[in-house]
Structures are given as C-alpha cells and as structure tokens.
C-alpha positions in Angstrom: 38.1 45.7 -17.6 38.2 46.6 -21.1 41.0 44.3 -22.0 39.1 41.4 -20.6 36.0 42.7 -22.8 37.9 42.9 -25.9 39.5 39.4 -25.9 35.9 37.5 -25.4 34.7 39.6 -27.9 37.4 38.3 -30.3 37.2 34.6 -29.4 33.4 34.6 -29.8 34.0 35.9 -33.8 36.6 33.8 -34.1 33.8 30.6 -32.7 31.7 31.7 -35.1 33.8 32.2 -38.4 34.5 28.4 -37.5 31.2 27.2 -37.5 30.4 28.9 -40.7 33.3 26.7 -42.3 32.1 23.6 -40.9 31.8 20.5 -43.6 29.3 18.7 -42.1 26.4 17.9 -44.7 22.7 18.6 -43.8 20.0 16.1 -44.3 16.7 16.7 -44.8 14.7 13.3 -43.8 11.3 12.3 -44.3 8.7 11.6 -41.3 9.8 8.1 -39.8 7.5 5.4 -38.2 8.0 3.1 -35.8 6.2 0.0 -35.1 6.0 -2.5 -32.5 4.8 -6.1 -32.5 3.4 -6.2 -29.3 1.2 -3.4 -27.8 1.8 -3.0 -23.9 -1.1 -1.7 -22.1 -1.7 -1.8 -17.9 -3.6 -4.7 -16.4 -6.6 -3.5 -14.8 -7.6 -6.5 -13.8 -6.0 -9.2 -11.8 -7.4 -13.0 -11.5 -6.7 -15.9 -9.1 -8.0 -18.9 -10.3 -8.8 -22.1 -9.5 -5.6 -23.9 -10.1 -3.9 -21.4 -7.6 -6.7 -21.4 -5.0 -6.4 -25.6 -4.8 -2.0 -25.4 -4.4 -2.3 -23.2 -1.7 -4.4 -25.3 0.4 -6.0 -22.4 2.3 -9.0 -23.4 4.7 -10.0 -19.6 4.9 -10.3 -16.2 3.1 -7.7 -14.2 5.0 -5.3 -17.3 3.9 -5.6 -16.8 0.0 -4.1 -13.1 0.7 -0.9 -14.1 0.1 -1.6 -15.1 -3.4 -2.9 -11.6 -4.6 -0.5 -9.2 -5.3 -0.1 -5.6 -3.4 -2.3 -7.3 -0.2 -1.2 -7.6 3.2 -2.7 -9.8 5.9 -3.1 -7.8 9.0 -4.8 -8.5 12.2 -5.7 -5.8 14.6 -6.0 -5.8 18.1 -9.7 -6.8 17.8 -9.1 -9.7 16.8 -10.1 -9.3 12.7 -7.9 -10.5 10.3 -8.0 -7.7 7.4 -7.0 -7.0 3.8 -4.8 -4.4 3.1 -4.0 -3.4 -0.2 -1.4 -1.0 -1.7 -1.3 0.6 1.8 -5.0 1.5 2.2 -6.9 -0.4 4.8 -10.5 -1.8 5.0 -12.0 1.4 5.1 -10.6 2.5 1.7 -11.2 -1.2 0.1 -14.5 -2.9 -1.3 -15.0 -6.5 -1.4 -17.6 -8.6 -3.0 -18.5 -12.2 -2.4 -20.5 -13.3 -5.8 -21.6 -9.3 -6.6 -22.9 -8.5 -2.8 -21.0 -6.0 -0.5 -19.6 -8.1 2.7 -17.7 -5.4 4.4 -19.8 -4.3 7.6 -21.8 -1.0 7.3 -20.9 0.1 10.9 -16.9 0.1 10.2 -16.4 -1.1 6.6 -15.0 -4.6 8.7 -15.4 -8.1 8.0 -12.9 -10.7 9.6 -11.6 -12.7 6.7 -10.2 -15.4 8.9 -14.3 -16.9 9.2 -14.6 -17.5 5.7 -14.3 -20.6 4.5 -12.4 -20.9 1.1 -13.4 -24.4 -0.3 -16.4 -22.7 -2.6 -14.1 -20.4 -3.9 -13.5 -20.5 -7.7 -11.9 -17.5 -8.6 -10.6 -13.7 -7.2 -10.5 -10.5 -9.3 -9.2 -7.7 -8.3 -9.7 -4.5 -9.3 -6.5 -1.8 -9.6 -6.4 1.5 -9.8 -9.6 3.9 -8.9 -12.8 2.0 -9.7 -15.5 3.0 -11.0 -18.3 4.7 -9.4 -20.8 1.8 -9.5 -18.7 -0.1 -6.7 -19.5 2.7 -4.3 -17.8 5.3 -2.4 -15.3 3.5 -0.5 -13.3 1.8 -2.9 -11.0 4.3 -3.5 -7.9 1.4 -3.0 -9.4 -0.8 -5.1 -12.2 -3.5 -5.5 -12.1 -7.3 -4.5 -14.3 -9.8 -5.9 -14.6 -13.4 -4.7 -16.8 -15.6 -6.9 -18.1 -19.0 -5.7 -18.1 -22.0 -8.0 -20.2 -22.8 -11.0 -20.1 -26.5 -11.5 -21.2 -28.6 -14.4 -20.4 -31.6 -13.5 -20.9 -33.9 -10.6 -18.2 -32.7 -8.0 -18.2 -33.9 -4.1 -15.4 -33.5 -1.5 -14.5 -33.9 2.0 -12.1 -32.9 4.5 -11.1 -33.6 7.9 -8.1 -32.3 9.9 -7.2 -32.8 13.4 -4.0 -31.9 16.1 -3.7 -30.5 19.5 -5.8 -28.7 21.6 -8.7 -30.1 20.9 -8.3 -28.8 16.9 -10.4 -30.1 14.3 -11.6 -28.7 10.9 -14.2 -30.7 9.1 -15.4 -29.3 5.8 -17.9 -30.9 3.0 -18.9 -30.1 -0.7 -21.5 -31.3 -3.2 -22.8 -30.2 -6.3 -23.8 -31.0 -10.0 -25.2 -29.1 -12.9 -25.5 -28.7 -16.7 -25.6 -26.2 -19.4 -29.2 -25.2 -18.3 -29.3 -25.6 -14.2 -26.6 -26.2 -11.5 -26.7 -26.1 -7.8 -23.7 -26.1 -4.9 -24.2 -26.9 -1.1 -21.0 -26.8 1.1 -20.5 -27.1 4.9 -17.7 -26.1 7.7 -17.4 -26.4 11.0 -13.7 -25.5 13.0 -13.4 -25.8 16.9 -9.8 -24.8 18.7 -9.4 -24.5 22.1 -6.1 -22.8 21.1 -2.9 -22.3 20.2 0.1 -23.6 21.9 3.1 -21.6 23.1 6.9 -22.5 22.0 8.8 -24.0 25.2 11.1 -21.3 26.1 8.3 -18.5 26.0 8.7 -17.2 29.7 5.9 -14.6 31.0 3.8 -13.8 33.8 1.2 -12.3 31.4 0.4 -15.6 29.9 1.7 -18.5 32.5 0.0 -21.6 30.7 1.8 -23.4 28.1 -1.7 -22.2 25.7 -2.3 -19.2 25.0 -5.0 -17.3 26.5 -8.2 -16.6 25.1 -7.1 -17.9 21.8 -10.1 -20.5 21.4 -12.4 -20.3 18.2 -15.3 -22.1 16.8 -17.1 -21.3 13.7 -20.2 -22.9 11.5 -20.4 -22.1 8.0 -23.1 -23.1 5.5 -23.6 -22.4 1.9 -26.0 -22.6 -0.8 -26.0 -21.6 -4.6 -28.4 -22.0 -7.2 -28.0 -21.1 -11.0 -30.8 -21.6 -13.8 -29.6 -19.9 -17.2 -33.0 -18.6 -19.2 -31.1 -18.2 -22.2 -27.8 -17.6 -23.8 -28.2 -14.3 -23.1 -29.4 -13.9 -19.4 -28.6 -16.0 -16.1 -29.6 -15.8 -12.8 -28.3 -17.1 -9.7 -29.6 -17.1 -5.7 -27.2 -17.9 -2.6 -26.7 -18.1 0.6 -24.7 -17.5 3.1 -25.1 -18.2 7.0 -22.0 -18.3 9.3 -21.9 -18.6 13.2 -19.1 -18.2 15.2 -17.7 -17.4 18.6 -13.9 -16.6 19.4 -11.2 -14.7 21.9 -9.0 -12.8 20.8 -5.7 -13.6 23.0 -4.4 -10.1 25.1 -1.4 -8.4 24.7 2.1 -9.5 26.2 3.9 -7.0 28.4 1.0 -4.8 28.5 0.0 -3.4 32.1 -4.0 -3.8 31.9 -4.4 -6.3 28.6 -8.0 -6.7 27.2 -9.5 -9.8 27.2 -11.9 -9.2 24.4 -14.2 -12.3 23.1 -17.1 -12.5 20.5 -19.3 -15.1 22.0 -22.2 -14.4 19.4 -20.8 -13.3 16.0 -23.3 -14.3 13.5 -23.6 -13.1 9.4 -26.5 -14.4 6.9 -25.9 -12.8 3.7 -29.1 -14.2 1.2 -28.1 -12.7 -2.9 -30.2 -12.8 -6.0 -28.3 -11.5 -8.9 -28.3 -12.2 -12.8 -26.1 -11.2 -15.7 -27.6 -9.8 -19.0 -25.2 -10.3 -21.9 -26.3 -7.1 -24.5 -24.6 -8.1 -27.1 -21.2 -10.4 -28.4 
C-alpha cells in the first residue's frame, strides 16, 4: 500500500511541473455582443382566415377542426362532435362565437357538428394559459369564431343533394359601408342517414342504413354593425338553431343505446362593442 501511494504521488508532481511549462499564451478579451437580424418570439395567437375557411369547403363548425392546429375532432358516444385541443377536452376549452360563451353551462358541451360555417370569417385561437378574463375553464386554451363584416354587397347560395333523402340548402345576403353593415344567413340539412359499405355483415344493424343515424337541423342568423366613430363600434346578433337527430348505437355491444334528441334547440341573442383607447 505504500508503494502504490508513493508512485501517484510522484506522477501527480510530475502533471503539474508540466503544466507550469505549458506555452500556450493567455488572452484577455473584451466583452463580445452578438446580434441577430430577426427576433424570434412564440405565437400566442393563431388565425384561420377567410381564404382557408372558403378551400376547405366545410358546411359545419366541427368540419373546420382540421385546419387549426393541436385540435382533434372527437365524437362521443352521445352523439356530440367536440374540440379537443392539445389533449384537453371541452371541459378544459373555452369557445366564443363573435365574443359570447357557447359552450353549455350544464357540461361545458356544445355539438360543433350543428353549426353552420358559411358566416364564418375568421378563427383565433388562443395558446397557452389565457388570461383570466376568458373565465375559469379555459385552462387549454381559448377559441374564438368571428362572423363576417361585410362592406360590400355579398349574396350566395348553396344547394347539395345525394342519397337518403340528403339535402343541404344554405343562403347568405348582406351589404354595408364604412358607417353601417348588416348579414342575414339561412340553413337547413335533412338526412335520413348514412349508408353502410356492402360487405358490412351484422345482426346489430341488419339494414343496409345505418340505424338511428337521421338528422335535421334549421339555422338562422342575423348581425348588425353601426360604427359611432373611429373609435367605438357596436354590433347585435343573433343566433337561433333547431335541430333534431339519433345518434346511431354501438356495434357488437350486448344492450346498445338508442339515444335521439328530438328537441335540441339554442338561441344565443349578443350585443357587444369595441372601444379603441388609443393608436
């Protein structure tokens, strides 16, 4: 043991006698700055607009999901076709249709999948923990949907039809100017459902359609703008949708539910104005 002690303690002098003869120079440098030309900072903010909204020919809200990013469509077994976003559900997630809360007080639901899309201008969403001011369940995030503000004259129909009885008709009319503007739209979609591929083989659901699939849904809306001033501008809508629909069982299952909203009305009615402070 003492051997072993004496020959580390003689190649650690010897390290250090070489270090002390070492040639390398030593610099003393000034303080050094770095600059960048671009300054990345995190989006809070994240924007659908118009020109997306029309190429993706959705006919509903649930539909436009698939343009926003960190959202998943999800439909549960009610029925409701729901936002989820970043992994949080409905009950974690706020959204706003021109400023107003839509989400249902009982269950923080809505089913996105009654919502017509063709007044739909533009969608922000909010990432990241909101502020307080959008309430206490928003912890995921918050989801605005703004309706259109038109200008000029702008008018549109559409009309679909296929199989099973399927049609979607949908109307929209408006004009405006720097001062006063006004948009009236109209929906109405009837199904009797949806029909099966031809090697789909169950006793659960023998018809060729599938059970309980039907909907029908009536949607009306009305906006009204009227700018006081460059620096305040108000606006009143309305919203009235009516709707009945199954929701089609599970296959496989021993006792399936064969749940149905025959009476599933909403009528939202919004005043709301913006104040502009200062530039």
């Amino acid at each position: 043991m003492v051997i072993l002690f004496l020959n580390i303690l003689v190649l650690s002098t010897n390290r250090i006698s070489a270090q002390e003869k070492d040639s390398i120079k030593t610099y003393h440098l000034k303080d050094i700055t770095v600059k960048g030309l671009l300054e990345l900072e995190p989006e809070s903010f994240i924007k659908i607009n118009t020109p997306i909204i029309g190429k993706s020919d959705a006919s509903t809200v649930i539909d436009l999901g698939k343009n926003i990013p960190s959202v998943k469509i999800q439909t549960n077994s009610r029925g409701e076709s729901l936002f989820f976003f970043r992994g949080s559900g409905e009950r974690q997630l706020t959204l706003f249709f021109d400023g107003v809360p839509i989400n249902i007080p009982w269950d923080n639901r809505i089913d996105l999948s009654l919502i017509p899309s063709q007044t739909i201008e533009e969608i922000t969403v909010l990432k990241g923990i909101p502020p307080a001011i959008f309430g206490a369940n928003a912890i995921a995030g918050v989801i605005n949907i703004s309706s259109k503000n038109l200008t000029d004259e702008t008018g549109s129909l559409s009309v679909q039809l296929g199989e099973n009885n399927h049609k979607n008709f949908s109307g929209l009319w408006g004009d405006g100017n720097d001062k006063l503007s006004y948009l009236i739209s109209a929906s109405y979609k009837n199904s009797d459902g949806f029909r099966l591929p031809e090697n789909f083989d169950d006793p659960s659901n023998p018809d060729t359609k599938r059970i309980n699939s039907y909907i029908e849904t009536k949607n009306i809306f009305g906006k009204l703008n009227y700018k006081f001033s460059d620096s305040f501008e108000s606006r009143l809508s309305v919203t009235y949708i009516d709707s009945k629909k199954g929701v089609p069982p599970e296959i496989g299952a021993a006792n399936p539910r064969y749940w149905k909203y025959p009476l599933w009305k909403n009528l939202i009615v919004a005043a709301n104005g913006t104040w502009k402070i200062n530039e």
